[in-house]
N, C-alpha and C positions, 0 to 999 in steps of 0.2 A: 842385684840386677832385677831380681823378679820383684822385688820391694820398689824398685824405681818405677817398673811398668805397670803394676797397681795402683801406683799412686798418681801417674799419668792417665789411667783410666779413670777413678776419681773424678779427677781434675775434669775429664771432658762431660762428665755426665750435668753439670750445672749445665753449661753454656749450651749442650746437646739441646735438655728440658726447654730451655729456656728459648730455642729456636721451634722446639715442637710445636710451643706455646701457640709463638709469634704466627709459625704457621697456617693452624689452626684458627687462631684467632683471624687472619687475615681474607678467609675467605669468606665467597659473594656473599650477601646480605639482603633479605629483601626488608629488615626491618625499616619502621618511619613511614612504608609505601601505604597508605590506604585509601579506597572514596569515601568521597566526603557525603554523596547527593543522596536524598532518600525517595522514595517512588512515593506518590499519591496511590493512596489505595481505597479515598473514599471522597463519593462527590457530593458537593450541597448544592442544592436546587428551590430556588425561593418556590414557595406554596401556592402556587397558581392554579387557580380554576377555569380551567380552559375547557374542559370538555366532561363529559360525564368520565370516569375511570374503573378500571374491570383488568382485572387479573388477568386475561388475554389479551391485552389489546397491542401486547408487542406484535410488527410487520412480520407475514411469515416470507420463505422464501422467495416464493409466488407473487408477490405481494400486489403486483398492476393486475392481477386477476379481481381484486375485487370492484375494479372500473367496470368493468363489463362490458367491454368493447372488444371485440375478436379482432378487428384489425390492428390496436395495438397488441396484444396475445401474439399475430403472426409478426409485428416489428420487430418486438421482445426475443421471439426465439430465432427469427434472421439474424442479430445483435449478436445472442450467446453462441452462436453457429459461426458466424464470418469474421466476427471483429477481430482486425487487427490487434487493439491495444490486450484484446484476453490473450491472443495467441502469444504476444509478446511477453506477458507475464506468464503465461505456460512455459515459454522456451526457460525463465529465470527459474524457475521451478524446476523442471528437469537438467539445470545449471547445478542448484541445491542439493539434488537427487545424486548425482553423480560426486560433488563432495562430500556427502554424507556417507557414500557407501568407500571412498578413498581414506576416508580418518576411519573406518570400520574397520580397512580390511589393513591399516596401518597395526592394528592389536595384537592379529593371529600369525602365525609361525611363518617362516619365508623360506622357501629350497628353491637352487637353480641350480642348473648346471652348466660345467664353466669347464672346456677343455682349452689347452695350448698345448704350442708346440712350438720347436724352436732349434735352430740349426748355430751354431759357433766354438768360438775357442774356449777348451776349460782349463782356468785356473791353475797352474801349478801348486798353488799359495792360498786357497781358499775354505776346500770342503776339510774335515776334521774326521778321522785323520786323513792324512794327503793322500791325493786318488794313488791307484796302484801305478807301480812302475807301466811307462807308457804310454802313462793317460793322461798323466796332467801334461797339459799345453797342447790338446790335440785338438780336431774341432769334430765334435760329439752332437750327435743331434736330443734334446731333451723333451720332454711330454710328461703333461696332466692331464688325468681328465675325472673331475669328483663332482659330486653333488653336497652342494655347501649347504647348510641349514643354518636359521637366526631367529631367534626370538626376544623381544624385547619383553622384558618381566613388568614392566611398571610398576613397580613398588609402589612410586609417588603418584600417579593418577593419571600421569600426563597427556596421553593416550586416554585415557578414559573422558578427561575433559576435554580435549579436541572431538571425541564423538559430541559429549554434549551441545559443545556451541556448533558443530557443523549440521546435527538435527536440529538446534535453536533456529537456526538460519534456513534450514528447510521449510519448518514450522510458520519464520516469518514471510518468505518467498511465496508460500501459500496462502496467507493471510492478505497479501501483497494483493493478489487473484482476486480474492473476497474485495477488496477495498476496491479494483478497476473495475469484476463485475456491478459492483454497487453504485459508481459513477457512471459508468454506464447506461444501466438502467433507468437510473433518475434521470440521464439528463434526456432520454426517449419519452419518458414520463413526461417531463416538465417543456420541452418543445413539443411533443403531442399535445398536449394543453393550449400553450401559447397557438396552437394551428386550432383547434375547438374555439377558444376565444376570437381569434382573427375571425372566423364564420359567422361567430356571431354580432361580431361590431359589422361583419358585412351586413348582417339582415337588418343593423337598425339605418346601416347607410341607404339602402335598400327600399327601406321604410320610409325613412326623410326625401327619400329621392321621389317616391310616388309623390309625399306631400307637397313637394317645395313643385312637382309638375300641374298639380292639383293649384296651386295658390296661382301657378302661373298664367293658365287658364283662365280661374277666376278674374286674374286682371287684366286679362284680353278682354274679357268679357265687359271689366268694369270700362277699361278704356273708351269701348266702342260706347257703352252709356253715356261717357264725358263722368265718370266718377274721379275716375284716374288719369296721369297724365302718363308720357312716354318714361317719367322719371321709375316711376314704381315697377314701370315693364323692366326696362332696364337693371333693377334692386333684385326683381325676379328673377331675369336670366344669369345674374353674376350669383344668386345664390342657387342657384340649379347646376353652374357649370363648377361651382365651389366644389357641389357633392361631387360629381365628376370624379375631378382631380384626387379628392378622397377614394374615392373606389380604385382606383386606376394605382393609388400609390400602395393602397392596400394589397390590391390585387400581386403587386410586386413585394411585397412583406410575406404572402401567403406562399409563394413558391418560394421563396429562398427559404421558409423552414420548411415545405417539402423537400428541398435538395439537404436542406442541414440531418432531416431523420433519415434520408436514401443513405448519408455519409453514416452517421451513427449506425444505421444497421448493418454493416457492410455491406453497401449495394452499390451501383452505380447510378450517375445522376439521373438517367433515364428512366429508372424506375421511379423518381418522383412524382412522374404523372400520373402513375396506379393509384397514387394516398388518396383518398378520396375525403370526405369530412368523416371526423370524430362523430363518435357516441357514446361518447362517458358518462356514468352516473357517479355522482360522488357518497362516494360510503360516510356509513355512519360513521363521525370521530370519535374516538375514546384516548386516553391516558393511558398508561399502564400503572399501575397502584406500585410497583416497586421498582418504579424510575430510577431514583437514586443510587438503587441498592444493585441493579443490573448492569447499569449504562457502560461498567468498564468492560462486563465480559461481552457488548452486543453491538459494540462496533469493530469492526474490521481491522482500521488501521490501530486503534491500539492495542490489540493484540500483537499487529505484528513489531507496533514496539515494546511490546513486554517480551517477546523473544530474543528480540533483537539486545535486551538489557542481558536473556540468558546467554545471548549467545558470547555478551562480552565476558561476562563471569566465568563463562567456559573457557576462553581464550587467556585471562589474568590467570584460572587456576594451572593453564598448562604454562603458561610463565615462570610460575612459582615454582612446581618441579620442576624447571629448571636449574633452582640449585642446589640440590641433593645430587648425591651421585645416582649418575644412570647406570645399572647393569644391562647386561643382552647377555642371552646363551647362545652360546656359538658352536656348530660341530661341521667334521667332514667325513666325505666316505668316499675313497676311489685309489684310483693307482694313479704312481709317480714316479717316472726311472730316466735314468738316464739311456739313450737308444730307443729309437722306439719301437725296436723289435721287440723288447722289455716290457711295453708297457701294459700290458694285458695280463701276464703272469703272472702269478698268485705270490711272486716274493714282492713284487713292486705296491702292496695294498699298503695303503697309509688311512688311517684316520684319526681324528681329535677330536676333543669335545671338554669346555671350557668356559669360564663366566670371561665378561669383555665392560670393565668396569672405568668410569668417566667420569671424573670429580673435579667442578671448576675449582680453582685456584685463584688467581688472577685474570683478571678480563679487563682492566680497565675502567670497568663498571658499563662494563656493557649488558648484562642481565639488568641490573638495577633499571637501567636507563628503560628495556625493554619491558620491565614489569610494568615500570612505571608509567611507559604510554601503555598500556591492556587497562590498568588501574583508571587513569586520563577515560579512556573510552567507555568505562563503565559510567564514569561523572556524567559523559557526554550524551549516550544511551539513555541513562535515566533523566536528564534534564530534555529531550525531547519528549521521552515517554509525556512527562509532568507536565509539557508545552498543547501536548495532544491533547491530552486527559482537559487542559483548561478550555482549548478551542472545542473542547465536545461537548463543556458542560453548557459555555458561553451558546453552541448552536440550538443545543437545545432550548435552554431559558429563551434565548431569542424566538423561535420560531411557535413558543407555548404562549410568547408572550404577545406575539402577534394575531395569533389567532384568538385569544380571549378577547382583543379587543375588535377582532371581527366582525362580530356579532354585531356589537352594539352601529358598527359603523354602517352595517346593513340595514339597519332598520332604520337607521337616518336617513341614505340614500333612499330606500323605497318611500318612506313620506317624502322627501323632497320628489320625487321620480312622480307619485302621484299630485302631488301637488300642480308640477307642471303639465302634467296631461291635459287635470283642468284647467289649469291657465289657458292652455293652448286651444281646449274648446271654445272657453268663453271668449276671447280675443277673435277666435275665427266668426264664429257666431255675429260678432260684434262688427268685421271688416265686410261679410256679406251685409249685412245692416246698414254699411255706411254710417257705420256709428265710432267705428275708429280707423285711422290711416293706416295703409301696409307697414308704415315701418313700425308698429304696435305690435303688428302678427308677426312680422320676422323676427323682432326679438326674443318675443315666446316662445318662436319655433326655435330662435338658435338655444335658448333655455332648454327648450324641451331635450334636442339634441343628444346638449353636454351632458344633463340626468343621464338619458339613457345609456349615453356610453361611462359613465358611473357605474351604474347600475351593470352593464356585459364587465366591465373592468373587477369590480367586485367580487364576482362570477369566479372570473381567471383568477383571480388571489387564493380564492378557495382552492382551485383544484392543484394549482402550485406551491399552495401551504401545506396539503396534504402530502403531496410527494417530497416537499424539504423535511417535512416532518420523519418520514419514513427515512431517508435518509439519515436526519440527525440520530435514526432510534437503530442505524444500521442495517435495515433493511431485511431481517430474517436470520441475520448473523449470530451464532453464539459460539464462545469457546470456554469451555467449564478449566479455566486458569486459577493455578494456585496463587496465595500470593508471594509477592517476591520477596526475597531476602538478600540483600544485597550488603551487608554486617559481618559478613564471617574471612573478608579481607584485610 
């Protein structure tokens, strides 16, 4: 008999093994899961001579101070004071702030205390051994009341990586800030300008306007000679009442970007009528000599997607321990009796303390599934990063590449610009002379005109290339970011 039940023991140990196996072998898996996308971590920039270049010549934070206009200085800091869109990305920062300190405080040890109480019928058939005579099936009031403790060990990091990505994402909410302040700024910058500019296409309207009253005159004068007939009077006043409508529409151009910068700085409309005219002076351009080499740590927004890449890799790494077994230690301390007149007395103390271990098995593939979107977000993470990084390199080249040909476009326009001056003399010269007909000098004068507003248009590209510029170059921004590694998935 004992030889039979030895040899049925035998017997089970294959088929045993061989379910351990299976077991075993069957659970979650994150193998096959990994990203594919690799992060740009260095940017080429065609060799353009745009400007002289000088190892400072990155924007500092300040940066519209070196315009030297005090009334934009007080726009600038109404702006960083009232505006809605900083506050708004403040509130997402202190958003950040608050889960960062939740996946913190998810690491450290957890005690609460937990009393009940409870009135009913006990068991005859339940407690081991059975209550005393009397007691089973009576109805007995019962009470806890302990302080429970729990600590989760993290073996696998998981906890540890959810800090990471939930500071990656504080990190980026911040950066977030830097990128609405730096939008911001610029776009005060860049309608400040366009309101400098508008002032001064007024003075050349302003200018034209004397003359074209000057010409007008004259041919009153020539009419009463018999030079002229009522035709040219008539050429005169449609081109006097021309300038007009110009001014008049101007004038209407000029306030709506006073209302557009009351809005930008968070002001109300009324204060529009305060702006008074620009005084800018435009600073000397420069390059910065390690363009190339800086451009990723010195703008805003990609920083906040290279956190954004950590904060996915934070988020796949606490995926991953998910399929290790979790441990928690677990304890208690308190009393627990049946009566509750009992429950205070020093026989009724209970406590434990024990590991609370969790090991998937089967799921369906619901970890894989879940890894497998964290993995997904990582690809998607770093193909925006890589989208950014292109649109920054593209702004830059663009705005280096506009302004090298700046120059040369200006010193066209100023000979054309002097050119027509004297046209405009000689032709006047020539219509007091009675040596050539009005519509000779109006054309000159409309020549002259168009130069001139050339010429203020010119102006304004300057002072709006510089702040695009400053923009492309971040605007004072720097974050000394390592680089990423996003390989070890």
């Amino acid at each position: 008999m004992k030889t039979a039940s030895l040899f049925q023991l035998s017997s089970l140990r294959l088929p045993l093994c061989a379910a351990m196996t299976a077991l075993l072998g069957a659970c979650a898996s994150y193998q096959g899961i990994a990203p594919g996308a690799k992060a740009i971590e260095q940017v080429n920039l065609p060799a353009i001579q745009a400007a002289q270049q000088t190892q400072d010549a990155w924007p500092h934070e300040d940066w519209w101070r070196a315009f030297g206009d005090a009334q934009l200085d007080r726009l600038m800091n109404q702006a960083l004071t009232n505006s809605p869109s900083l506050a708004l990305a403040q509130s997402r920062i202190a958003r950040a702030q608050a889960a960062s300190s939740l996946a913190n405080a998810g690491s450290g040890p957890q005690a609460t205390l937990n009393t009940d109480a409870s009135y009913g019928r006990q068991s005859e058939n339940y407690v081991m051994p059975k209550p005393p005579l009397g007691k089973g099936g009576e109805y007995v009031s019962t009470g806890r009341a302990a302080i429970d403790f729990g600590l989760d060990l993290d073996l696998w990091g998981r906890n540890a990586a959810l800090i990471r990505a939930a500071n990656a994402q504080l990190d980026a909410s911040r950066y977030d800030h830097d990128a609405a302040r730096l939008a911001l700024t610029t776009s005060i910058a860049r309608s400040y300008a366009q309101l400098a500019a508008q002032y001064e296409l007024q003075d050349v309207l302003l200018a034209t306007q004397k003359q074209r009253q000057s010409i007008r005159t004259l041919t009153d004068q020539r009419i009463k000679s018999g030079l002229d007939t009522r035709v040219e009077q008539k050429q005169a006043e449609s081109s006097e009442a021309s300038i007009r409508a110009d001014l008049a529409q101007l004038n209407t151009s000029m306030e709506a970007t006073r209302l557009q910068l009351a809005a930008l700085s968070g002001q109300m409309p009324t204060a529009a009528r305060e702006i008074g005219r620009p005084a800018l002076s435009a600073p000397a351009y420069a390059v910065p000599q390690n363009l190339p080499l800086d451009l990723l740590a010195r703008r805003p927004e990609l920083a906040a997607q290279r956190a954004r890449i950590l904060a996915a890799l934070g988020d796949a790494d606490a995926a991953k321990a998910q399929f290790y077994p979790n441990i928690n230690l677990t304890a208690f301390l308190g009393f627990q009796a049946i009566g509750l007149n009992n429950l205070l007395s020093a026989g009724s103390m209970v406590s434990g303390i024990g590991p609370a271990i969790h090991l998937p098995l089967f799921d369906s593939g619901h970890l894989r599934a879940n890894y497998a979107g964290k993995v997904a977000d990582i690809d998607g993470a770093i193909a925006q990063y890589n989208q950014s990084v292109l649109t920054a390199a593209q702004d830059v080249a663009e705005q280096l590449t506009r302004i090298a040909a700046l120059s040369t476009e200006e010193e066209a326009t100023q000979a054309a610009l002097a050119a027509s001056e004297e046209a405009y003399r000689v032709a006047m010269l020539r219509y007091r002379g009675g040596l050539s007909p009005y519509l000779t000098a109006l054309t000159v004068e409309t020549q002259l005109l168009a130069q001139r507003r050339a010429a203020a248009d010119l102006r304004a590209r300057r002072l709006d290339l510089q702040v695009a510029l400053v923009r492309a170059l971040g605007g004072g921004f720097h974050d000394n970011a390592a680089p990423l590694a996003t390989n070890k998935h």
